[in-house]
N, C-alpha and C positions, 0 to 999 in steps of 0.2 A: 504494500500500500504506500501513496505518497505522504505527503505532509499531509499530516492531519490538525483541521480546524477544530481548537479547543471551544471556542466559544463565541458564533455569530447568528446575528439576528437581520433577516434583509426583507425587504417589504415590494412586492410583485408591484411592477407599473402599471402591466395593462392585465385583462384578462386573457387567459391562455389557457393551454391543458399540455399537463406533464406526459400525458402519454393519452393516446385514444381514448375518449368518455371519460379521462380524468380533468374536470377542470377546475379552475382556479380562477378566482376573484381577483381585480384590481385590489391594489389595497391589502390583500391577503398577506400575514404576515410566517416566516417561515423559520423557523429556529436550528441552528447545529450545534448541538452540544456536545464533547468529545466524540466527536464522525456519528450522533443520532439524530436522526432529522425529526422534527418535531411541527407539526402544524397544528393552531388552533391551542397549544400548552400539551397537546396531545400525542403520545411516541406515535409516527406511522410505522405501520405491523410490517414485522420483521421482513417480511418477502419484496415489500415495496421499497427497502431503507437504500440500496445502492441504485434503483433507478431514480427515483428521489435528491439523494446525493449529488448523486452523475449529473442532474438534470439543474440542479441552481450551482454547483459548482463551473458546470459549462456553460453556464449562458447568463455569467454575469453584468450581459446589458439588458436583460428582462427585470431587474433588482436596482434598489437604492439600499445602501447599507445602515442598518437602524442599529445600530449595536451599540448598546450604551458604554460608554468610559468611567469605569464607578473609581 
């Protein structure tokens, strides 16, 4: 595995779908927490987590980065 992202939070521009009949809201906010992707506060189920991943990791001009600096 590459570098792994401890801890971001990036927030969808427009609406789109991550994969066929997956979609997503503008606005929708999308969490990685040590490489878990989390949508909603909620873990996405185990079998979705690398296409998930793969899919806001690679297409970082679909995102604005919300990730707070505490």
């Amino acid at each position: 595995m590459g570098i792994q992202i401890q801890n971001k939070v990036v927030r969808l521009k427009k609406t789109t779908e991550v994969a066929k009949d997956m979609p997503l809201q503008a606005g929708q906010e999308l969490e990685i927490v040590r490489d878990v992707v989390y949508v909603n506060g909620n873990m996405v189920p185990p079998v979705y987590q690398d296409l998930f991943y793969n899919w806001i990791t690679g297409n970082p001009d679909l995102f604005d980065d919300v990730t707070k600096k505490w």
